[in-house]
C-alpha positions as CSV (number, residue, x, y, z in Angstrom):
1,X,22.2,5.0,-4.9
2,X,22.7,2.5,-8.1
3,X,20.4,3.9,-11.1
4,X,16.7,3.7,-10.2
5,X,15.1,0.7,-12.6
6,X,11.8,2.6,-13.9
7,X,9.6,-0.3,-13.6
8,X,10.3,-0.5,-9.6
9,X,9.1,3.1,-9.6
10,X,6.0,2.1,-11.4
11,X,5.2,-0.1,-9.2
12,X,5.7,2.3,-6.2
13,X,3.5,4.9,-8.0
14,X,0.7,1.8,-8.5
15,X,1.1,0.5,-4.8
16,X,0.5,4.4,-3.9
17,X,-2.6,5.0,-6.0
18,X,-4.0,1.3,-4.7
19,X,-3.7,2.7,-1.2
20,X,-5.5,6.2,-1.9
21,X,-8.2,4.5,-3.4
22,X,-8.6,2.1,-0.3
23,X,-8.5,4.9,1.9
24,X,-11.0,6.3,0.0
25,X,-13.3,3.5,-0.2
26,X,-12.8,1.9,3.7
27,X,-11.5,4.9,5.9
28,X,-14.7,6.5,7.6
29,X,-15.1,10.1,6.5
30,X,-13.8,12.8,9.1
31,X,-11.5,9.3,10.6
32,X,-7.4,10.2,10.3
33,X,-5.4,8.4,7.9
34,X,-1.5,8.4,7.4
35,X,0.5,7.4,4.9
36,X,4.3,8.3,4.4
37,X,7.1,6.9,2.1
38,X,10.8,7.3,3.2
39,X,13.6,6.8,0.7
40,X,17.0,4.8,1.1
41,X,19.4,2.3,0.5
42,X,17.7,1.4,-2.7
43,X,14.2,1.2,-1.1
44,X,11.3,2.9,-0.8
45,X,9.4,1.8,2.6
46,X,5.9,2.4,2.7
47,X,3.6,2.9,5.8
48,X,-0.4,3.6,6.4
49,X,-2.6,3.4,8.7
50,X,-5.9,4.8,9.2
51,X,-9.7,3.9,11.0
52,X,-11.4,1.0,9.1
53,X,-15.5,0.7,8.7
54,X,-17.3,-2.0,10.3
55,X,-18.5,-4.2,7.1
56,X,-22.0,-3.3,7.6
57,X,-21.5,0.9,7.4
58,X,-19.8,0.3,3.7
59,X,-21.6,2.0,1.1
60,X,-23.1,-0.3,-1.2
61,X,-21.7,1.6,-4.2
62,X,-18.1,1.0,-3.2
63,X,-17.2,-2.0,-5.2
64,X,-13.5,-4.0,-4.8
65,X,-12.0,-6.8,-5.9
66,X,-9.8,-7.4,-2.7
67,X,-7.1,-8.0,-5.1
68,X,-5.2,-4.7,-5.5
69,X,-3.3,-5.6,-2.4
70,X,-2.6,-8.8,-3.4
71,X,-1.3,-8.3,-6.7
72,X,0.7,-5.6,-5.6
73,X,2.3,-8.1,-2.8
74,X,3.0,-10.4,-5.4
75,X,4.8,-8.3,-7.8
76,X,7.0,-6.8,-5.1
77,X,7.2,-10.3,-3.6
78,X,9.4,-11.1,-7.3
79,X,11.1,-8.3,-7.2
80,X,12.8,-8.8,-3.8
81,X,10.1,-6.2,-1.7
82,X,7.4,-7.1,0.5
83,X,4.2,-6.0,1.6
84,X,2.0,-7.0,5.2
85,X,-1.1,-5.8,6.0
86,X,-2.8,-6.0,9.2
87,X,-6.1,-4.9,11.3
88,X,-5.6,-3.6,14.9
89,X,-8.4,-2.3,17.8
90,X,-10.0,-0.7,14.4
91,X,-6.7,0.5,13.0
92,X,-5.6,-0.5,9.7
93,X,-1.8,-1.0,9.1
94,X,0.1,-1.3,5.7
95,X,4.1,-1.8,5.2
96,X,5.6,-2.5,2.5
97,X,9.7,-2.4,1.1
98,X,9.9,-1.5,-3.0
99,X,13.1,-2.0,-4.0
100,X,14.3,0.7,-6.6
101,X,17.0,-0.7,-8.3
102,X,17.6,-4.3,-10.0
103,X,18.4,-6.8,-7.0
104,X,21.2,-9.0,-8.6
Protein backbone atom coordinates (compact mmCIF):
# COMPACT_ATOMS: atom_id res chain seq x y z
CA UNK A 1 0.00 0.00 0.00
CA UNK A 2 1.35 3.63 -1.33
CA UNK A 3 1.38 6.13 1.86
CA UNK A 4 -2.13 6.87 3.03
CA UNK A 5 -3.01 10.79 2.02
CA UNK A 6 -4.54 12.05 5.51
CA UNK A 7 -7.25 14.00 3.96
CA UNK A 8 -8.73 10.68 2.25
CA UNK A 9 -8.76 9.33 5.79
CA UNK A 10 -10.66 12.32 6.91
CA UNK A 11 -13.04 11.87 4.79
CA UNK A 12 -13.57 8.19 5.65
CA UNK A 13 -13.76 9.15 9.36
CA UNK A 14 -16.60 12.04 8.14
CA UNK A 15 -18.50 9.49 5.76
CA UNK A 16 -18.48 7.09 9.04
CA UNK A 17 -19.76 9.60 11.59
CA UNK A 18 -22.52 10.89 8.74
CA UNK A 19 -23.69 7.23 8.69
CA UNK A 20 -23.91 6.80 12.59
CA UNK A 21 -25.85 9.72 12.87
CA UNK A 22 -28.39 8.55 10.07
CA UNK A 23 -28.68 5.42 11.72
CA UNK A 24 -29.40 7.14 14.61
CA UNK A 25 -31.92 9.41 13.37
CA UNK A 26 -33.87 6.92 10.62
CA UNK A 27 -33.18 3.23 11.83
CA UNK A 28 -36.26 2.24 14.08
CA UNK A 29 -35.14 1.55 17.63
CA UNK A 30 -34.71 -2.34 18.50
CA UNK A 31 -34.46 -2.64 14.09
CA UNK A 32 -30.74 -4.31 13.03
CA UNK A 33 -28.40 -2.20 11.35
CA UNK A 34 -24.86 -3.18 9.80
CA UNK A 35 -22.21 -1.39 8.79
CA UNK A 36 -18.63 -2.74 7.97
CA UNK A 37 -15.54 -1.19 6.27
CA UNK A 38 -12.95 -3.54 4.62
CA UNK A 39 -9.47 -2.38 3.66
CA UNK A 40 -7.46 -2.87 0.34
CA UNK A 41 -5.77 -1.97 -2.63
CA UNK A 42 -5.74 1.60 -1.65
CA UNK A 43 -9.46 1.67 -0.73
CA UNK A 44 -11.64 1.57 1.94
CA UNK A 45 -15.15 0.10 0.79
CA UNK A 46 -17.97 0.90 2.90
CA UNK A 47 -21.34 -0.99 3.32
CA UNK A 48 -24.68 -0.37 5.57
CA UNK A 49 -27.77 -1.38 5.68
CA UNK A 50 -30.37 -1.33 8.18
CA UNK A 51 -34.62 -0.96 8.58
CA UNK A 52 -35.76 2.60 7.54
CA UNK A 53 -38.96 4.41 9.27
CA UNK A 54 -41.93 5.15 7.32
CA UNK A 55 -41.91 9.16 7.07
CA UNK A 56 -44.77 9.56 9.21
CA UNK A 57 -43.18 7.55 12.61
CA UNK A 58 -40.08 10.22 12.43
CA UNK A 59 -39.70 12.05 15.49
CA UNK A 60 -40.34 15.54 14.94
CA UNK A 61 -37.19 16.47 16.85
CA UNK A 62 -34.87 14.78 14.37
CA UNK A 63 -33.90 17.47 12.12
CA UNK A 64 -31.66 16.83 8.64
CA UNK A 65 -30.58 18.57 5.90
CA UNK A 66 -30.52 15.50 3.40
CA UNK A 67 -27.25 16.81 2.44
CA UNK A 68 -24.64 14.85 4.53
CA UNK A 69 -24.84 12.09 1.92
CA UNK A 70 -24.60 14.20 -0.75
CA UNK A 71 -21.72 16.15 0.03
CA UNK A 72 -19.99 13.30 1.08
CA UNK A 73 -20.71 11.73 -2.59
CA UNK A 74 -19.36 14.61 -4.02
CA UNK A 75 -16.17 14.95 -2.32
CA UNK A 76 -15.40 11.24 -2.94
CA UNK A 77 -16.84 11.63 -6.41
CA UNK A 78 -13.40 14.29 -6.93
CA UNK A 79 -11.29 12.25 -5.40
CA UNK A 80 -11.74 9.18 -7.65
CA UNK A 81 -14.43 7.17 -4.83
CA UNK A 82 -18.01 6.85 -5.09
CA UNK A 83 -20.92 6.53 -3.08
CA UNK A 84 -24.77 4.88 -3.98
CA UNK A 85 -27.49 4.75 -1.86
CA UNK A 86 -30.58 2.84 -2.21
CA UNK A 87 -34.06 1.80 -0.46
CA UNK A 88 -35.17 -1.86 -0.72
CA UNK A 89 -38.59 -3.87 0.71
CA UNK A 90 -37.79 -1.34 3.82
CA UNK A 91 -34.05 -1.94 3.84
CA UNK A 92 -31.66 0.77 3.51
CA UNK A 93 -28.44 0.15 1.53
CA UNK A 94 -25.18 2.32 1.46
CA UNK A 95 -21.73 1.59 -0.62
CA UNK A 96 -19.29 3.58 -1.04
CA UNK A 97 -15.23 3.22 -2.33
CA UNK A 98 -12.76 5.96 -0.42
CA UNK A 99 -9.71 5.95 -2.02
CA UNK A 100 -6.74 6.23 0.53
CA UNK A 101 -4.03 7.31 -1.34
CA UNK A 102 -3.54 10.29 -4.12
CA UNK A 103 -5.03 8.77 -7.51
CA UNK A 104 -2.50 10.18 -10.05
Amino acid sequence: MEDIDPDHMTLLGELLNEIAHNIIRHCPAGCEFDCSVMLHDDVAEVTQYNSVTHPADKSETAVSTHMGLGLCRDRLLHIGGMLRTEVEDGTWMLYARVPLTHQT
